[in-house]
C-alpha positions as CSV (number, residue, x, y, z in Angstrom):
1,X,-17.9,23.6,6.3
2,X,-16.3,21.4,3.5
3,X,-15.7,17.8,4.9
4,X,-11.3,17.7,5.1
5,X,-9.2,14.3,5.1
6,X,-6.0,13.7,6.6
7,X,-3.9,10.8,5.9
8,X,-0.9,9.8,7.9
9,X,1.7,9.0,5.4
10,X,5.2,9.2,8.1
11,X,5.9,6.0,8.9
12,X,9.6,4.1,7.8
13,X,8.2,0.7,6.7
14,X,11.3,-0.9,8.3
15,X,9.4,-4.3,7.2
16,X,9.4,-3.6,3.5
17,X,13.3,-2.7,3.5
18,X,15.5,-2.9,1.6
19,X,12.5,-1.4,-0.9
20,X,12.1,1.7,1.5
21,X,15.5,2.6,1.5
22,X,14.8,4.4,-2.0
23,X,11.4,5.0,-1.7
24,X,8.7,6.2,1.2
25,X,6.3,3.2,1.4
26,X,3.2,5.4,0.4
27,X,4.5,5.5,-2.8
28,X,5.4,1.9,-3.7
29,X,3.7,0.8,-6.8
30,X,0.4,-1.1,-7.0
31,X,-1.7,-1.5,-10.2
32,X,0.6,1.1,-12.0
33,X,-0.6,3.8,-8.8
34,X,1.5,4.4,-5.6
35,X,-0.1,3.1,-2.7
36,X,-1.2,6.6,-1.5
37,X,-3.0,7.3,-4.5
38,X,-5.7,4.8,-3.8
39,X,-6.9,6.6,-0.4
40,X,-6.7,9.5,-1.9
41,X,-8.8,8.6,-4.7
42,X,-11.2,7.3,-2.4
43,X,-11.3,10.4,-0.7
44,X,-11.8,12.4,-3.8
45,X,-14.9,9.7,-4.6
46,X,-16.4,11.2,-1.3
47,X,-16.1,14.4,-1.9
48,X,-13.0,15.5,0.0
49,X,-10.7,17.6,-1.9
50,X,-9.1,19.3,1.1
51,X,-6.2,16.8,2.3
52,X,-3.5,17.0,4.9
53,X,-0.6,14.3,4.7
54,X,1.5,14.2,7.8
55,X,5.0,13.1,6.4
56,X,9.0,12.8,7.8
57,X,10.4,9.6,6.1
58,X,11.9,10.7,2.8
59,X,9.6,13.4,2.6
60,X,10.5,15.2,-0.1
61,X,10.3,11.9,-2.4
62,X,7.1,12.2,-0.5
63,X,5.9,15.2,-1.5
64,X,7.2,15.0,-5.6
65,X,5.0,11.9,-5.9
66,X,1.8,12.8,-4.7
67,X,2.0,15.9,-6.4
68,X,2.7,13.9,-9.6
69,X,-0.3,12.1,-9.7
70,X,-3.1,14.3,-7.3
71,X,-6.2,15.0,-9.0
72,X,-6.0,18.7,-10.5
73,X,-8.6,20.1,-7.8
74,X,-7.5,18.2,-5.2
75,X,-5.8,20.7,-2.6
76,X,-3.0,18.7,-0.3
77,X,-1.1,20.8,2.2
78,X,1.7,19.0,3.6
79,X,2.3,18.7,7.5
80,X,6.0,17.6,7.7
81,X,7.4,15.9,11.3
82,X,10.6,17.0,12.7
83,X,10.2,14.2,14.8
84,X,7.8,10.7,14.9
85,X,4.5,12.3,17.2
86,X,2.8,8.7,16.3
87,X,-0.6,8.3,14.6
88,X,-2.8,10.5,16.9
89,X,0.1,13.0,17.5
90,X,0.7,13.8,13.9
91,X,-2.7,15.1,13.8
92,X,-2.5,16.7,16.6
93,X,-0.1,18.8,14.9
94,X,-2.5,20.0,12.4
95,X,-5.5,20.5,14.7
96,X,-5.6,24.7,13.7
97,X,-6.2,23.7,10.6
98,X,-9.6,21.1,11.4
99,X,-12.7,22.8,12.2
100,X,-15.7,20.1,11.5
101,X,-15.6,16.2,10.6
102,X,-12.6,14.7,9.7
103,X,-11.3,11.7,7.9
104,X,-8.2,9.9,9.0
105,X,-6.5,7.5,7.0
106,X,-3.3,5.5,6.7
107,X,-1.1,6.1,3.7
108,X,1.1,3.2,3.9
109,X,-1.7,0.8,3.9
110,X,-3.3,-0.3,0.6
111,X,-7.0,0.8,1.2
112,X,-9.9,2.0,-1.5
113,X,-12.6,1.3,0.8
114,X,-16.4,3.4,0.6
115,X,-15.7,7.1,2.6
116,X,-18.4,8.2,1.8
117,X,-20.1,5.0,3.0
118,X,-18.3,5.0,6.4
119,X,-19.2,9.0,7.2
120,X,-23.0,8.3,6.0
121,X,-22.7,6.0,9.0
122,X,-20.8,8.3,11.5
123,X,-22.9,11.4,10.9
124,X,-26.6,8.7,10.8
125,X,-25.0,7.3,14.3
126,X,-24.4,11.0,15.6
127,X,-21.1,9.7,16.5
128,X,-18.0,11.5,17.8
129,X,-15.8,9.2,16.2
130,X,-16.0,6.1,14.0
131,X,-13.6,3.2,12.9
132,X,-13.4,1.5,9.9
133,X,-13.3,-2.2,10.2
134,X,-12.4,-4.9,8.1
135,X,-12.0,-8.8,8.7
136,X,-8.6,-10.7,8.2
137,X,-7.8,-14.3,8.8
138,X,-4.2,-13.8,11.1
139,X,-5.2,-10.3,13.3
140,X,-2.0,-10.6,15.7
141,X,-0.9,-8.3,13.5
142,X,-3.6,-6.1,13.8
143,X,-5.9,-4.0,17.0
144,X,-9.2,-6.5,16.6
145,X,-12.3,-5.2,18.1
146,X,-15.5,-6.9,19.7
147,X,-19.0,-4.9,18.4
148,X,-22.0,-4.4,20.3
149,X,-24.9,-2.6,19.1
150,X,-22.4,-0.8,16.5
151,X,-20.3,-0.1,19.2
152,X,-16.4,-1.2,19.9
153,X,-17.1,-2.4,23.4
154,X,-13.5,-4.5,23.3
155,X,-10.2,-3.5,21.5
156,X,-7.0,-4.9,22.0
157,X,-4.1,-4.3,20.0
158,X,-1.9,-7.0,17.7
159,X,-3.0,-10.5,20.5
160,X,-1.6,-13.1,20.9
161,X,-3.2,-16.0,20.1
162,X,-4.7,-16.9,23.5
163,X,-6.1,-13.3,23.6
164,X,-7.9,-13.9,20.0
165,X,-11.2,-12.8,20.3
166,X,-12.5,-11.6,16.5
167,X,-10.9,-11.5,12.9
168,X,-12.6,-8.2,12.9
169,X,-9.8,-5.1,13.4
170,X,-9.3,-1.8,13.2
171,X,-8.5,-0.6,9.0
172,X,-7.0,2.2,10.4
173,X,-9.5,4.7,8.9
174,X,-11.4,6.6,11.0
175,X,-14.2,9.8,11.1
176,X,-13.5,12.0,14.0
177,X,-15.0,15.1,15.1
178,X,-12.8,17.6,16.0
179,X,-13.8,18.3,19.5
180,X,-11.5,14.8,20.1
181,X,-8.6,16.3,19.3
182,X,-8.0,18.4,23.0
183,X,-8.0,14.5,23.9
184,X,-4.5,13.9,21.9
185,X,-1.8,15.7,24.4
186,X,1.1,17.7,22.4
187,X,4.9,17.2,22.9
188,X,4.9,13.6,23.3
189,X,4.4,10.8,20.7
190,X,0.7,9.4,21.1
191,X,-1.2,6.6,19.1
192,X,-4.2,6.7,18.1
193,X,-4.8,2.5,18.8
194,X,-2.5,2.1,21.6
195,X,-3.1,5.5,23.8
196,X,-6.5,7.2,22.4
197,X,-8.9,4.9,21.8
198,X,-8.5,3.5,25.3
199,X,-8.5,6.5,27.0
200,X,-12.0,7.1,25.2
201,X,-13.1,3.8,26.4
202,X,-12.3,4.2,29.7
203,X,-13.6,7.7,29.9
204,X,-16.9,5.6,28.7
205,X,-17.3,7.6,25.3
206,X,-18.7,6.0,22.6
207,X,-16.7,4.7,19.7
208,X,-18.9,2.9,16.6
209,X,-17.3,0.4,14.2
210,X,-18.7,0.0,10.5
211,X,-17.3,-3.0,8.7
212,X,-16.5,-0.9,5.1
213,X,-16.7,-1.7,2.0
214,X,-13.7,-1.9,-0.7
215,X,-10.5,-3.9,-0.7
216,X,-8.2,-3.4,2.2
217,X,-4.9,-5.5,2.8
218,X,-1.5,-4.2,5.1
219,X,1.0,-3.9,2.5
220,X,3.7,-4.5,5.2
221,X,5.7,-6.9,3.6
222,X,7.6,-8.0,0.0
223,X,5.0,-10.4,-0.2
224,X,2.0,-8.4,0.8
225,X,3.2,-5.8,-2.0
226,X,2.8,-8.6,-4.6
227,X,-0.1,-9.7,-3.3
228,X,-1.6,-6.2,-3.6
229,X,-0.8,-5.2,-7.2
230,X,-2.6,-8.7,-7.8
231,X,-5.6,-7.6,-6.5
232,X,-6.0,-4.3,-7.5
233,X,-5.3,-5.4,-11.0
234,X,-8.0,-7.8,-10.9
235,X,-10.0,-5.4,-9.5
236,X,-9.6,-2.9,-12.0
237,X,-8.2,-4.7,-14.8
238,X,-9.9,-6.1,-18.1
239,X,-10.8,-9.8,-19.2
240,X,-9.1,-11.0,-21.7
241,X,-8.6,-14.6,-23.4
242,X,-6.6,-14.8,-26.9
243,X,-3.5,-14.2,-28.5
244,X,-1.3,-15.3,-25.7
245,X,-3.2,-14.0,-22.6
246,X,-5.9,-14.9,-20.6
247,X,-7.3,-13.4,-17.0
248,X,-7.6,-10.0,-16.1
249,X,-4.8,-7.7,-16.9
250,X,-3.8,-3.6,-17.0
251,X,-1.8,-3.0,-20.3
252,X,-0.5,0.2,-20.6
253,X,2.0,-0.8,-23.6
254,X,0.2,0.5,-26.5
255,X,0.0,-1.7,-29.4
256,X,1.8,-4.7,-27.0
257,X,4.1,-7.0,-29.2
258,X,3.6,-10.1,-27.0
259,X,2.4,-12.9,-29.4
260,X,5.3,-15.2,-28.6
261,X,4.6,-14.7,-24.9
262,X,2.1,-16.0,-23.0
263,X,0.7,-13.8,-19.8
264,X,-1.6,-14.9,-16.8
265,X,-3.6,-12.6,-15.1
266,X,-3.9,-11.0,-12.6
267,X,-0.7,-9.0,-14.7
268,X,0.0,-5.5,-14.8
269,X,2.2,-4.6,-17.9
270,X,3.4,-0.7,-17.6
271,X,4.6,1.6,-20.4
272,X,6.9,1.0,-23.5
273,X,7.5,-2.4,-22.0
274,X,9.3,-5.3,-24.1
275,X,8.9,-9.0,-23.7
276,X,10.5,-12.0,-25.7
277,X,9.7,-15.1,-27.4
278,X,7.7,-17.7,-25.5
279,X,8.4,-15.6,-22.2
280,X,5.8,-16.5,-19.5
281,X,4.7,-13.5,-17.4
282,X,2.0,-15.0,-14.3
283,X,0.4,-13.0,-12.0
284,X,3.2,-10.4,-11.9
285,X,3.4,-6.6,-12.2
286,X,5.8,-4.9,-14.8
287,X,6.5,-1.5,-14.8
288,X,7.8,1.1,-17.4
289,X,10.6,0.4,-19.8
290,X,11.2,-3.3,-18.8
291,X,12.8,-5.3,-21.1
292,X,12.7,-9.3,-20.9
293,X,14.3,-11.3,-23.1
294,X,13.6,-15.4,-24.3
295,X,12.3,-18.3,-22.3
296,X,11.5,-16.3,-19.6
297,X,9.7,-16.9,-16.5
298,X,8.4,-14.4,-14.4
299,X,5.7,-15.9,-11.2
300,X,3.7,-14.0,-8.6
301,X,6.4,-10.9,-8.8
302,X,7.1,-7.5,-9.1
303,X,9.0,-5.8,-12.0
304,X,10.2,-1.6,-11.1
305,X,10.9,0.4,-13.9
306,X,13.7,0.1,-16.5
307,X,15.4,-3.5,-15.6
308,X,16.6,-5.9,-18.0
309,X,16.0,-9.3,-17.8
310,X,18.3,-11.7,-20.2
311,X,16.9,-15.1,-21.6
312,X,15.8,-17.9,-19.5
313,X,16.2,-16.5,-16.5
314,X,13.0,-17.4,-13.7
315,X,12.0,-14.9,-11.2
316,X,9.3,-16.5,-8.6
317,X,7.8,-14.4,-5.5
318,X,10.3,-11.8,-5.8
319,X,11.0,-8.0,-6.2
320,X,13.0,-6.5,-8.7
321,X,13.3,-3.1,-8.0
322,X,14.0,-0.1,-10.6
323,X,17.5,-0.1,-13.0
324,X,18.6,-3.7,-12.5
325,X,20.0,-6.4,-14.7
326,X,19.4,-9.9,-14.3
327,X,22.1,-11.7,-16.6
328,X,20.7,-15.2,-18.4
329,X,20.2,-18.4,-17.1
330,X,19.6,-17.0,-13.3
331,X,16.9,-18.3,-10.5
332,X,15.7,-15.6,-8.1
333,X,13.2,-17.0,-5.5
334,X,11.4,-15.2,-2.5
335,X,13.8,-11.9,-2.8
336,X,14.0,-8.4,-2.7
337,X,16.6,-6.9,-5.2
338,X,17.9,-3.3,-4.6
339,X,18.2,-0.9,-7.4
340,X,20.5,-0.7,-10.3
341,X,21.8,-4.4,-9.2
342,X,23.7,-5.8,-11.9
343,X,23.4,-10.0,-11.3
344,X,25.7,-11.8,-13.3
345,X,24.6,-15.2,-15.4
346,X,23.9,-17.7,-14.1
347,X,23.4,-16.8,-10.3
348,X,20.7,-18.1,-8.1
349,X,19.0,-16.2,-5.3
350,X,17.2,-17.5,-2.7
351,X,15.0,-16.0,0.3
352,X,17.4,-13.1,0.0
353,X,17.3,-9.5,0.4
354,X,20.0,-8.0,-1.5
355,X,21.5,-4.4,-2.2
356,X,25.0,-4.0,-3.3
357,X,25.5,-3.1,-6.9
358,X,27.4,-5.0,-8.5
359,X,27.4,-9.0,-7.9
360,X,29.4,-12.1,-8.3
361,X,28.5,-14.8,-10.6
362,X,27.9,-17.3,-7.7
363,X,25.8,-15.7,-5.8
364,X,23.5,-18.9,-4.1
């Protein structure tokens, strides 16, 4: 039997709002790639090209997305929730259509860590199932887990700080084999942190841990999306010092006209993208069809496609997100800007989420 992949791709990512309110949060951009696309790329890297995505949010947004940008011979059947059935249950749903090892990923998570890697390890262990670990610096977040002899002999899910035990937690990918899924009960929502995985324990079944290998980072908040692109542009970017840049950036502009602008990796620049004399762009991502005008300053954000920003305007730890003016002489620090916002001259946002569409000009 071919080794098939599921990843769970349902979730509302209430924390990134007002940015999910237009899109699903598996497809927010990182690197010029929705979020998705990277486990399923790492999936493809393994091998898998059998894929079931468990969806409800948005899902047809969903569903148009991936399909936009799925490797040709990569076959995704799509298992859509008429209600939440939580991480375990939404696989649950599928079980007819598992019948050997499976992968289980998150969607909404940024994650291109070694599957292949991780299976060689479940299958070498003869394990029934396996997590993926990775280590953070704040896990109250996060289920951390205590290993012994590659095995989770302690989990305990987002601690307080008095509970801390590890930095090492759960990445939220795991290799199952199928016989755990008469574990996951149907008709009820069921978790696969919170409700399996203890169960297991407690029934004294084995679960290993393997500390994987790749980049992995909860993409949960504005400034964990910015923090993202970053790294998978300097990941996957190129080096560059001269004419006006320097550090590792993704161009997709051909034939860039930025001479009288000076850009700062780590930078992703999208396509047919437009940026004005001695504009400074700084460890930002721009997407497709932006235009910025004059004395511009752009720092640690996030550009969507098609907005417009006027000269001297300064956009610091922000979010701009697609179709949206910024008028000329503006500030916008720590926000989120909704789509095809039109912010007059002069305004200054601060630590601001904001989604009507049309604003005044005093706007603090």
């Amino acid at each position: 039997m071919s080794l098939k992949a599921v990843v769970m791709a349902g979730g509302k990512g209430t924390r990134l709002r007002p940015i999910t309110y237009s899109i699903p949060k598996p497809l927010v951009p990182i690197a010029g790639k929705p979020c998705i696309g990277y486990i399923l790329d790492s999936y493809y890297a393994a091998g898998i090209n059998d894929v079931i995505i468990t969806t409800g949010y948005k899902f047809e947004s969903l569903i148009t997305g991936v399909l936009k940008f799925k490797q040709d011979d990569q076959n995704i059947l799509f298992s859509v929730e008429r209600e939440a059935a939580g991480t375990a249950g939404s696989v649950g749903l599928i079980s007819k259509f598992i019948d050997d090892t499976f992968v289980v990923g998150s969607g909404d998570t940024l994650s291109d860590l070694d599957v292949s890697d991780i299976v060689k390890f479940h299958r070498n262990m003869g394990a029934k199932i396996t997590m993926a670990l990775t280590t953070v610096e704040d896990p109250s977040q996060f289920g951390i887990v205590e290993l012994k002899d590659n095995k989770v002999i302690r989990f305990l899910e987002k601690p307080d700080p008095k509970q801390t035990f590890s930095k090492l937690i759960n990445a939220g990918l795991y290799v199952i084999e199928p016989e755990i899924l008469k574990y996951i009960p149907s008709g009820t929502p069921y978790d696969f942190a919170r409700d399996l995985f203890p169960k297991l324990l407690n029934m004294g079944m084995d679960i290993y841990g393997y500390h994987a290998k790749g980049i992995w980072l909860d993409t949960g908040r504005p400034n964990d999306m910015i923090r993202a692109n970053q790294l998978m542009t300097a990941k996957y970017g190129m080096e560059v010092s001269g004419n006006g840049m320097i550090g590792t950036v993704i161009i997709k502009t051909p034939h860039p006209k930025f001479s009288n602008a000076y850009i700062e990796g780590p930078t992703f620049i999208g396509e047919n993208v437009r940026i004005g004399k001695n504009s400074r762009i700084i460890r930002s991502a721009i997407y497709d069809n932006v235009e910025i005008g004059n004395d511009v300053q752009i720092m640690d954000s996030i550009l969507m496609d098609s907005d417009r920003i006027m000269d001297r305007s300064k956009i610091v730890k922000s979010v701009i997100m697609k179709q949206t003016e910024i008028g000329s002489d503006c500030e916008i620090e720590e926000s989120v800007l909704a789509p095809k916002l039109q912010l007059q001259s002069k305004s200054r946002v601060y630590n601001v989420s904001l989604s009507s569409e049309i604003l005044p000009d005093d706007v603090v």
